[in-house]
C-alpha positions as CSV (number, residue, x, y, z in Angstrom):
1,X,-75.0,-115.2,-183.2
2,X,-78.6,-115.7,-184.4
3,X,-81.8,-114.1,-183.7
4,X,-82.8,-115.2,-180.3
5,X,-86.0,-115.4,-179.1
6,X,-89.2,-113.2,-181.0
7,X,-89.9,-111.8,-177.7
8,X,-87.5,-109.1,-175.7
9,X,-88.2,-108.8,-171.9
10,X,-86.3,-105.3,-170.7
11,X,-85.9,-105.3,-167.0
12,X,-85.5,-102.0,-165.5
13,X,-82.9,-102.2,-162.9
14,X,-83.3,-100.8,-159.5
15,X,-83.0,-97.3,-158.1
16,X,-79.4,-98.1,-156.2
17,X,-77.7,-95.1,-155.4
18,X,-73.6,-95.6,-156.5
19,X,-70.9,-94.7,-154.2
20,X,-69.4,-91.5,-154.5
21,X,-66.0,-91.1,-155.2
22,X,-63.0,-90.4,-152.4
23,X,-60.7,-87.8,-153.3
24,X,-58.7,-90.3,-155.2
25,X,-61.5,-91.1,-157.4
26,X,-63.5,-94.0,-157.2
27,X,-62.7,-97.8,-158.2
28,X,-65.0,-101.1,-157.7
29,X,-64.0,-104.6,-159.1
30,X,-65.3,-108.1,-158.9
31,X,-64.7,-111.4,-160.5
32,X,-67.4,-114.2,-161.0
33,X,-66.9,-117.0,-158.6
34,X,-68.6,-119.5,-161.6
35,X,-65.9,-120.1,-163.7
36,X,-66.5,-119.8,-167.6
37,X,-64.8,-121.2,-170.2
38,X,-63.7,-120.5,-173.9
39,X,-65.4,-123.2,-176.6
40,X,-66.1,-122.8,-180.3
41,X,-69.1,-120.8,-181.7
42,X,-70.2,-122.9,-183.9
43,X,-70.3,-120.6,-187.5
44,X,-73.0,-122.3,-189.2
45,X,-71.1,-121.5,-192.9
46,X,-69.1,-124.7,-191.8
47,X,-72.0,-126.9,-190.6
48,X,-72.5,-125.3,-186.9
49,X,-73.5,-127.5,-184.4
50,X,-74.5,-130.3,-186.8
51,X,-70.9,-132.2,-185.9
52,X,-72.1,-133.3,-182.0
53,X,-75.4,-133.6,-182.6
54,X,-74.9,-136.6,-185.4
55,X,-73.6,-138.4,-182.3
56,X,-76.7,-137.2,-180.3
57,X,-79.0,-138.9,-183.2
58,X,-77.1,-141.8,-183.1
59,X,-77.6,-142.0,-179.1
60,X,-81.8,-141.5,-179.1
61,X,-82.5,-142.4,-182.5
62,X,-83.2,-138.5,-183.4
63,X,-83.1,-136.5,-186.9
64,X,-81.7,-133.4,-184.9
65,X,-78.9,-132.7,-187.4
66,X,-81.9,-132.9,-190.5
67,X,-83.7,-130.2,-188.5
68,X,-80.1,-127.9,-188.3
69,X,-79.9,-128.0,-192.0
70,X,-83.4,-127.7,-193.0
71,X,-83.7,-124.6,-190.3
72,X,-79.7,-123.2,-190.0
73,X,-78.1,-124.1,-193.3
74,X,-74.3,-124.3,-194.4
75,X,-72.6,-122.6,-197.5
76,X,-70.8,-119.4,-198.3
77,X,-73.9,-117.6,-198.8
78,X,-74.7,-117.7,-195.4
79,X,-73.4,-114.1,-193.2
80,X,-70.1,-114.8,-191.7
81,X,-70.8,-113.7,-188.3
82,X,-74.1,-116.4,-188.1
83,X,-73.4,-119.1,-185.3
84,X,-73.9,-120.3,-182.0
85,X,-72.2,-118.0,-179.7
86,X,-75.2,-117.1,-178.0
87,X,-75.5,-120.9,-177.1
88,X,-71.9,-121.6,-176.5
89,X,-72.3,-118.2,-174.4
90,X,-75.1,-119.3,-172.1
91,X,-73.7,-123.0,-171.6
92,X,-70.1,-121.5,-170.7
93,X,-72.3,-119.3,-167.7
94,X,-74.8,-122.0,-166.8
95,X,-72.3,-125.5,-167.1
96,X,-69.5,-126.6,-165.7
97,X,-66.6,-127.0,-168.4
98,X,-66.0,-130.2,-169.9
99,X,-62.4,-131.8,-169.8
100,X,-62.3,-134.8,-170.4
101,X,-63.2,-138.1,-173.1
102,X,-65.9,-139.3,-172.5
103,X,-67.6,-142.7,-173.5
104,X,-71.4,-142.8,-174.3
105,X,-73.9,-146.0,-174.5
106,X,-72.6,-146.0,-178.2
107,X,-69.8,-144.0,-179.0
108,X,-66.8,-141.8,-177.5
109,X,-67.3,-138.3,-177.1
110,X,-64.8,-135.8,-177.2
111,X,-64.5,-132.4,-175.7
112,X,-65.8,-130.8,-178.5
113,X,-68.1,-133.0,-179.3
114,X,-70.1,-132.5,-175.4
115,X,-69.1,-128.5,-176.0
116,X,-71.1,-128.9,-178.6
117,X,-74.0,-130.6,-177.4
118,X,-74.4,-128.2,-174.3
119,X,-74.5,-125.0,-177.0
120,X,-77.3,-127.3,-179.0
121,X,-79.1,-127.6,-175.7
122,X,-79.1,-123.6,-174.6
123,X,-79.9,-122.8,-178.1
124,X,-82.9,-120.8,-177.5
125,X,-83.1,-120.3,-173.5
126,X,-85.1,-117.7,-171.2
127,X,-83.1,-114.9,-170.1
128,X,-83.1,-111.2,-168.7
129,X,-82.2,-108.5,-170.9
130,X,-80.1,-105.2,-169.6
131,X,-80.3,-102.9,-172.5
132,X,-82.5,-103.4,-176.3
133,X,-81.2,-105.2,-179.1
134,X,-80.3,-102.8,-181.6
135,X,-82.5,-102.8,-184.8
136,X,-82.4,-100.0,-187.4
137,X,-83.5,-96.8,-186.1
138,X,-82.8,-97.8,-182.7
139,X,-80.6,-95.8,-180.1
140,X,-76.8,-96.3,-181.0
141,X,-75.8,-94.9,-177.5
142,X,-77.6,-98.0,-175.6
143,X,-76.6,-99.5,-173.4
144,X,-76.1,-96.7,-171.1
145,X,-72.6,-96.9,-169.4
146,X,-74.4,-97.0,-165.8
147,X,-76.9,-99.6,-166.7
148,X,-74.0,-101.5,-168.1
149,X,-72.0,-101.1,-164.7
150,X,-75.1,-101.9,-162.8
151,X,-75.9,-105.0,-164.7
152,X,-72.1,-106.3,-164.0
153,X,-72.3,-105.0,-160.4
154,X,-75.4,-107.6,-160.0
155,X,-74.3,-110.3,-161.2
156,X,-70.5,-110.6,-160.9
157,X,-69.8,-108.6,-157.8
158,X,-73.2,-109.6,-156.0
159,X,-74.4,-112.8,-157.3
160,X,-70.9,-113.8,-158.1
161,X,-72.3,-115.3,-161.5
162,X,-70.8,-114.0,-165.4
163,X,-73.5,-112.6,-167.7
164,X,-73.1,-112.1,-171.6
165,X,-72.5,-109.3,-173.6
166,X,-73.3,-108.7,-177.3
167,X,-70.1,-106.3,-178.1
168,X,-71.6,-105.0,-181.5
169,X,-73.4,-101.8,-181.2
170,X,-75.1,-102.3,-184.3
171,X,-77.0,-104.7,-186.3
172,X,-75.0,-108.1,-185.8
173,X,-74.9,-110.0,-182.9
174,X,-71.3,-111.0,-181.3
175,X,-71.8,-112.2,-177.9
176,X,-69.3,-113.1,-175.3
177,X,-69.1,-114.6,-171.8
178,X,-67.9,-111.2,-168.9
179,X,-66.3,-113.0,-165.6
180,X,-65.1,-109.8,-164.5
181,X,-64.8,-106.1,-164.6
182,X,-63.2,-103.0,-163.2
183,X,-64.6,-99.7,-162.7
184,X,-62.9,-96.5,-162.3
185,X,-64.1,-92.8,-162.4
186,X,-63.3,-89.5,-161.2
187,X,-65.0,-86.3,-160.2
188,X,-64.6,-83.3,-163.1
189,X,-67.0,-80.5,-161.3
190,X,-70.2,-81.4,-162.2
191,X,-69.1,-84.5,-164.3
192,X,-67.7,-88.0,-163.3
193,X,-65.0,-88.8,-166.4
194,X,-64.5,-92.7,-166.0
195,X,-63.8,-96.1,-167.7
196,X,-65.6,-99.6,-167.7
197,X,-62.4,-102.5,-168.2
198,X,-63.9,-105.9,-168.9
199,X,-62.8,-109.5,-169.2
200,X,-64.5,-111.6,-171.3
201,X,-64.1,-115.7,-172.6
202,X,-62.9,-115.5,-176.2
203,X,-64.5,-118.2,-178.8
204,X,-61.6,-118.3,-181.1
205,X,-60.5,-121.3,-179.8
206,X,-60.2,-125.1,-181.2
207,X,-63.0,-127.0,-180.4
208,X,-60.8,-129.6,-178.5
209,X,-59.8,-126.6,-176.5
210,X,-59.9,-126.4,-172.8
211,X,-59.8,-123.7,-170.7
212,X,-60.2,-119.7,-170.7
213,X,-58.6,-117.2,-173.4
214,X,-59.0,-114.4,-171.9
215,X,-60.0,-110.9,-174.0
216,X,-59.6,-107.2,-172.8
217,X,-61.5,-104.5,-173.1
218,X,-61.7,-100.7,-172.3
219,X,-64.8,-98.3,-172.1
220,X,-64.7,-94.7,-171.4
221,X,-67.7,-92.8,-169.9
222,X,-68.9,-89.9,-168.6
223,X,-72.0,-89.0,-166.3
224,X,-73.5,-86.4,-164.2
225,X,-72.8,-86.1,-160.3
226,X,-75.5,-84.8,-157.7
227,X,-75.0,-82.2,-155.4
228,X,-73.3,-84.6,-153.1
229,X,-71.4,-86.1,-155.5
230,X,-73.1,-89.3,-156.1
231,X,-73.5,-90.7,-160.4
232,X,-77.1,-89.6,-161.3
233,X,-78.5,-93.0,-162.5
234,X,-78.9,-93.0,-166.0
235,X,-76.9,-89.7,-166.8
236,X,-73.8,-91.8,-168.7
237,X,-72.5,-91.3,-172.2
238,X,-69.9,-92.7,-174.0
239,X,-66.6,-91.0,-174.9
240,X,-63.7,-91.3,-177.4
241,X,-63.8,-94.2,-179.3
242,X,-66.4,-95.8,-176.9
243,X,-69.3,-93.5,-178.6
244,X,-68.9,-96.3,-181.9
245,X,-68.0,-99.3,-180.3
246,X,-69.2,-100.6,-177.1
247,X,-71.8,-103.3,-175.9
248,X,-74.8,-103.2,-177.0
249,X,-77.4,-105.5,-174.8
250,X,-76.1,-107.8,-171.7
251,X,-78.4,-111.1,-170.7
252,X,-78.5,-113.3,-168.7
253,X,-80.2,-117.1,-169.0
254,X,-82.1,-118.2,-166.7
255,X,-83.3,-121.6,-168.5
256,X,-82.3,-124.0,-170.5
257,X,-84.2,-124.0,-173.9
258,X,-82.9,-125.5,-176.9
259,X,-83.6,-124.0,-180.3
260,X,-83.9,-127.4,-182.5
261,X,-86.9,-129.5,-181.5
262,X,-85.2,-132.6,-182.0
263,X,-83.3,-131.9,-178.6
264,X,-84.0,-132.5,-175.6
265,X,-81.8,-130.8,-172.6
266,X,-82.6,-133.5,-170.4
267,X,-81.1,-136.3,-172.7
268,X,-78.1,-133.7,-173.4
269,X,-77.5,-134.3,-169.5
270,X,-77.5,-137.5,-169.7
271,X,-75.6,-138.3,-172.4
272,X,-72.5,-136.2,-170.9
273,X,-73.0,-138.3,-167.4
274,X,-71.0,-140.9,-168.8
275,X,-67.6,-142.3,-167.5
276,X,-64.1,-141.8,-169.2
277,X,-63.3,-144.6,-171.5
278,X,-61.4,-147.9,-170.2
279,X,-59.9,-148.6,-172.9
280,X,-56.8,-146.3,-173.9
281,X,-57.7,-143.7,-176.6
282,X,-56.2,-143.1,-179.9
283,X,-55.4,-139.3,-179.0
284,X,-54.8,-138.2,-175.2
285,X,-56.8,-137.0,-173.0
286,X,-57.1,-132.7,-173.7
287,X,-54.7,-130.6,-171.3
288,X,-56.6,-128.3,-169.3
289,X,-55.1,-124.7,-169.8
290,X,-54.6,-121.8,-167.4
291,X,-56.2,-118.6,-167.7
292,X,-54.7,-117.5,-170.9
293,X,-54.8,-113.9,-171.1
294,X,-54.9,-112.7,-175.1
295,X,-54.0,-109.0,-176.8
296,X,-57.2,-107.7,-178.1
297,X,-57.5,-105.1,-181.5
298,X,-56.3,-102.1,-179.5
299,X,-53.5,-103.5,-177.4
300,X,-52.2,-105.2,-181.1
301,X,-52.3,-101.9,-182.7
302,X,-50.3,-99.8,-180.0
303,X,-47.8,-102.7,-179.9
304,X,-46.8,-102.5,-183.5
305,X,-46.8,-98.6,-183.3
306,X,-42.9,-97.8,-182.5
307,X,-41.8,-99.0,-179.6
308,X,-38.4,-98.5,-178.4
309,X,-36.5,-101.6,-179.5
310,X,-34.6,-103.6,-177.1
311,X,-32.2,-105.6,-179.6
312,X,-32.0,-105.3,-183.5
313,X,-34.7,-106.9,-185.7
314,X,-34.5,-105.9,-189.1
315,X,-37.3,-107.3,-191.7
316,X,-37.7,-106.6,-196.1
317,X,-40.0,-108.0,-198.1
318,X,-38.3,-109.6,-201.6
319,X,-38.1,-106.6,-203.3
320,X,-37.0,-104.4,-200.5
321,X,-38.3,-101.4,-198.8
322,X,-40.4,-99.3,-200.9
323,X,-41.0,-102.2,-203.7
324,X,-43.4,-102.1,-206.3
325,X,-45.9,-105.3,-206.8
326,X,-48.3,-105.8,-209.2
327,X,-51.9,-107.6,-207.9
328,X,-51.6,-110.9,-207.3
329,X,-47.8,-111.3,-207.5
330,X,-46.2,-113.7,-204.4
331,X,-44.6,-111.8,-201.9
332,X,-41.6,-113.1,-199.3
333,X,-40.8,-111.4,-195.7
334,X,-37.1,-112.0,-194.7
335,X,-35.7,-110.8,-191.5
336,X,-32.9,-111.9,-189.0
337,X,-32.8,-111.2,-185.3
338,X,-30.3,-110.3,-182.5
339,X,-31.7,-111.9,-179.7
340,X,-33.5,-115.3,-180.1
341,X,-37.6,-115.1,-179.1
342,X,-41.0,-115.1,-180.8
343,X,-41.5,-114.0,-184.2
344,X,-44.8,-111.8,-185.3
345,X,-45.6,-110.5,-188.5
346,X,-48.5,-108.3,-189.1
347,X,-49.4,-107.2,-192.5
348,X,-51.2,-103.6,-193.0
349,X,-53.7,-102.4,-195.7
350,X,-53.7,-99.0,-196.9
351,X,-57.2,-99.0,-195.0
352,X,-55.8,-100.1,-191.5
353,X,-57.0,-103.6,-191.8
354,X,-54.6,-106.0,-189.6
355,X,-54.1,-109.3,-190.9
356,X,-51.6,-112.0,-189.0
357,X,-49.2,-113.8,-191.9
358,X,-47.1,-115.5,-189.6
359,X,-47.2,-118.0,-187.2
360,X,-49.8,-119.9,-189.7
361,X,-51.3,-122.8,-188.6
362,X,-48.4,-125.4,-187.7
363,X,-45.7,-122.9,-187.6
364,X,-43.2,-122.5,-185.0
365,X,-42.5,-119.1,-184.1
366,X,-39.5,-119.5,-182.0
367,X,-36.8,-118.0,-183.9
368,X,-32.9,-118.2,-182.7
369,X,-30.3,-115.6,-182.5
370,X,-28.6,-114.8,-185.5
371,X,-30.3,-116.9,-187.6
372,X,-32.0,-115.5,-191.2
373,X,-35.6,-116.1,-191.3
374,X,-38.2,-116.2,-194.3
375,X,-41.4,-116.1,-194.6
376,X,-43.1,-118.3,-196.3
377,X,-40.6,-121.1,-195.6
378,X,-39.6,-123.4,-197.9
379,X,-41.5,-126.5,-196.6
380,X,-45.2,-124.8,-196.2
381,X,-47.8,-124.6,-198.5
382,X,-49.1,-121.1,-198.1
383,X,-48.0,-118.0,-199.5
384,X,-48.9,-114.0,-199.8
385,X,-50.1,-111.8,-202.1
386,X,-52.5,-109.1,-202.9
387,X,-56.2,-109.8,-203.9
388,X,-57.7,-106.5,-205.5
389,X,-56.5,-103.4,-203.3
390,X,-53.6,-101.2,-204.6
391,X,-51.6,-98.3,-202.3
392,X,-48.9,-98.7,-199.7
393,X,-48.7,-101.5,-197.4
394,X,-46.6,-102.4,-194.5
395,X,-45.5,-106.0,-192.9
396,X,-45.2,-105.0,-188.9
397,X,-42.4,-107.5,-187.2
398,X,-41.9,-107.9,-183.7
399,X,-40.0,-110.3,-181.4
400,X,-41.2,-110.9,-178.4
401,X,-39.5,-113.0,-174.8
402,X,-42.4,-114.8,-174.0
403,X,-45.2,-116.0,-176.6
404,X,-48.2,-114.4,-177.2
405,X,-51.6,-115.0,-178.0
406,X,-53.9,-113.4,-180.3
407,X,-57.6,-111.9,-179.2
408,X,-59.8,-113.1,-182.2
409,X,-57.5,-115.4,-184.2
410,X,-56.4,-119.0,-183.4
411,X,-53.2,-120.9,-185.0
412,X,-55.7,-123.3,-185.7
413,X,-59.3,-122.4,-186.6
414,X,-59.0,-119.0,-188.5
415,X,-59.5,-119.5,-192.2
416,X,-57.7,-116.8,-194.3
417,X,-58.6,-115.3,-196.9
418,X,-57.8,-116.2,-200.3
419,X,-56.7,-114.7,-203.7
420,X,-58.0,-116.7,-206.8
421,X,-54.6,-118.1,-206.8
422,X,-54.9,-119.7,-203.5
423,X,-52.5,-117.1,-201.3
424,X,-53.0,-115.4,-198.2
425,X,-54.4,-112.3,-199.3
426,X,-53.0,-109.5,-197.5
427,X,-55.9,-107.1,-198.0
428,X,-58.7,-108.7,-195.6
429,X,-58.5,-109.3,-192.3
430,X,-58.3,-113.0,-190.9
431,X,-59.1,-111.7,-187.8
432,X,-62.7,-112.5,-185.7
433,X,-63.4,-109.2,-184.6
434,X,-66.3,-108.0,-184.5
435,X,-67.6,-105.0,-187.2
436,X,-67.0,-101.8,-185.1
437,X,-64.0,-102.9,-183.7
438,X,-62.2,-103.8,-186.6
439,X,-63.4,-100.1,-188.0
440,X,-62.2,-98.7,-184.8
441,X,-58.9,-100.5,-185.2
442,X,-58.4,-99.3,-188.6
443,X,-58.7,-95.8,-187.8
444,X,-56.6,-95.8,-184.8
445,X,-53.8,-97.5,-187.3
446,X,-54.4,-94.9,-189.8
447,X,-53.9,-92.5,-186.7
448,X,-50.6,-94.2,-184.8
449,X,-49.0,-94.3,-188.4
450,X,-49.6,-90.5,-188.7
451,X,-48.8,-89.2,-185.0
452,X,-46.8,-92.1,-183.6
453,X,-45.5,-91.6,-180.3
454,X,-45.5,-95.5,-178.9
455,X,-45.6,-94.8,-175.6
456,X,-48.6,-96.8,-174.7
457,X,-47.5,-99.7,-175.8
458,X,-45.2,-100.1,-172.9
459,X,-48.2,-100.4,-170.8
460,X,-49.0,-103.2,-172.9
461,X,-46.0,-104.6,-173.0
462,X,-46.7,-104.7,-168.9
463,X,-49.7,-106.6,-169.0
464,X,-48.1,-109.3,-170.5
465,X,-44.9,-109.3,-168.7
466,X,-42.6,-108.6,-171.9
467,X,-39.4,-108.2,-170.2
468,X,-37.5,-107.8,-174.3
469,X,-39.4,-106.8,-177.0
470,X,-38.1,-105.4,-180.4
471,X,-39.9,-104.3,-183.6
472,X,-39.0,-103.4,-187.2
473,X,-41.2,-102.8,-190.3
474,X,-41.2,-102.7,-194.5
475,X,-43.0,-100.8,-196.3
476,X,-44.4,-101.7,-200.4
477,X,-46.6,-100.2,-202.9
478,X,-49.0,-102.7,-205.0
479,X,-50.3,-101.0,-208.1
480,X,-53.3,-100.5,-209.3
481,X,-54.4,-103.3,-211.7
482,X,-54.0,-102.7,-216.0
């Protein structure tokens, strides 16, 4: 997510004419036939790429991992959101996945290890812009919603390859792999009232990882119609909650061009020609997942609204509904369960900021019938409390048939947030999500909680084939600190 290259090149795309719509409306889908893949993004705060490329100096004798620190630093001072996902991005588009072990002239390589390499080698590539970069002062409505559908309609329906999208509208840069899209819209008199559904790679994954978490997302757009009732290119805006957060630039690379001097794409290539190893491994070989669909921001929040439960779950908190904590003070979440499934438990701010407590990393979730739970357990070493910010919280619980998994938070790689005492504070977010969506989010929490009606969440519920759901929730007040 750094500054790419100093130069922009803004391709105007062609005059096409869109279809217009039947009396049924109008709908157009495509899938790229390039398969991408999810892989880490490298955050430079914990080193970045510097991990896989200590292994590429070792290879060619190269001081590739003095240039990252000199040039791309470490340390908490560095902005959160600063990585590679613009590399990881491009070699997910451009390369085939790696899957296996690998063993080098010198050393083995792991999965990670080559995932990282390939991001090192697309570090700085060539590549046509849809759309400008957004730099203060600029346009907050680009891109346009028709040169967005345009650009997919290219490249995924007609040249059956994914492009990248930077999802922030504003000053940072979050960019993610698209492999498909859907397009609806509908005639409104003069007006075409429509929505742009994308799929994108996620890169909360472990490094290790392979496969494709899948996120979701839904744009909603309006845009003139001719006299025959054809779109008038370049006549979209953005609706509803669209107007704040929606893409802001797509690209596509055309070269391979690595940022760090030290690296050379070609000996990237050929370091990852190698065979796997002959020798057995101390840790197996990685298990290629299936298309792994996750629930994204907006999905999350219209699940925990109330649903209609489908078996009893009943959660408190150690002091019980309504319970009055001072700052920092350790709090517990005990519940039991009717029917046995997978545990959730969601913990809102007074602001609307989500944050997952539970599964933590090395938790198992699956819960049995009957059975009392607590939260924290008694044989793991993290626990909750509040860092700074006083009002009423709530821990969301649900229990779900089948397990889930979570757009922009990983078991394994997201950090939480810590009070000075070393808990899980419950007033930040531990989720990746990028600015604008997590401010999104927060208001549409703020909203649900004030007109809840639930009834979208069944649609949700749908898309990931929850046949028994159930959902309960406990509400505290922290005070404001003496």
């Amino acid at each position: 997510m750094r500054h790419f290259t100093e130069y922009w090149l803004i391709f105007c795309l062609g005059l096409v004419l869109l279809p217009a719509p039947s009396a049924n409306g109008y709908e157009e889908s495509a899938r790229s036939k390039k398969a991408v893949w999810s892989g880490s993004w490298w955050p430079m705060r914990h080193g970045g790429i510097t991990g896989p490329l200590t292994k590429y100096d070792k290879e060619y004798g190269k001081k590739a991992v003095e240039w990252e620190k000199q040039n791309n630093p470490s340390g908490p001072n560095i902005p959160s959101w600063h990585g590679f996902c613009h590399a990881w991005s491009a070699s997910a588009v451009l390369e085939d996945e790696p899957t296996k072990i690998l063993q080098s002239r010198t050393q083995a390589l792991t999965v990670g290890d080559q995932k990282g390499l390939l991001a090192a080698g697309h570090g700085d590539d060539d590549a046509d812009f849809f759309g400008i970069r957004f730099q203060e002062g600029g346009d907050p409505d680009d891109i346009e919603p028709t040169q967005l559908w345009d650009a997919l309609k290219e490249h995924i329906k007609e040249k059956g390859v994914p492009i990248v999208a930077d999802i922030e509208p504003k000053e940072a840069v979050w960019n993610y792999p698209i492999y498909a899209y859907r397009v609806n819209w509908t005639p409104n008199g003069k007006t075409g009232v429509g929505t742009i559904e994308i799929w994108f790679a996620d890169d909360s994954v472990a490094k290790d990882f392979v496969g494709l978490k899948s996120l979701y997302k839904k744009y909603t757009f309006e845009m003139k119609l001719d006299r025959k009732g054809r779109p008038v290119k370049g006549s979209g805006k953005w609706t509803g909650q669209s107007i704040k957060d929606h893409p802001d630039f797509l690209w596509f690379p055309t070269k391979a061009k690595p940022e760090n001097p030290e690296v050379e794409y070609p000996l990237v290539k050929k370091m990852l020609e190698c065979a796997p190893p002959t020798e057995p491994e101390p840790h197996p070989q990685p298990q290629p997942q299936p298309e792994i669909p996750a629930i994204t921001p907006p999905e999350l929040v219209k699940l925990i609204a109330d649903q209609t439960s489908d078996f009893m779950l009943d959660i408190t908190v150690d002091k019980f509904d309504g319970g009055m904590y001072e700052p920092g003070e350790k709090i517990t979440i005990s519940g039991k369960s009717e029917k046995s499934g997978f545990l959730y438990l969601i913990g809102i701010s007074p602001k609307g900021t989500l944050t997952v407590l539970y599964p933590q990393n090395g938790d198992k979730n699956e819960i049995q019938a009957g059975s009392e739970f607590t939260v924290p357990g008694p044989n793991v070493t993290y626990s909750f409390s509040i860092q700074s910010q006083p009002g009423l919280y709530r821990v969301k619980a649900f229990v779900t048939d089948k397990p889930l998994v979570i757009g922009g938070w990983d078991q394994e790689t997201s950090e939480p947030v810590l009070t000075n005492s070393g808990s899980h504070a419950l007033d930040f977010s531990n989720f990746r999500w990028n600015p604008t969506t997590e401010e999104v989010t927060g208001a549409e929490v703020r909203s649900i909680w004030n007109n809840r009606t639930g009834r979208e969440g069944e649609d949700v519920k749908k898309r990931f084939n929850l046949s028994r759901f159930a959902q309960d929730e406990v509400a505290f007040v922290v005070k404001k600190p003496r």
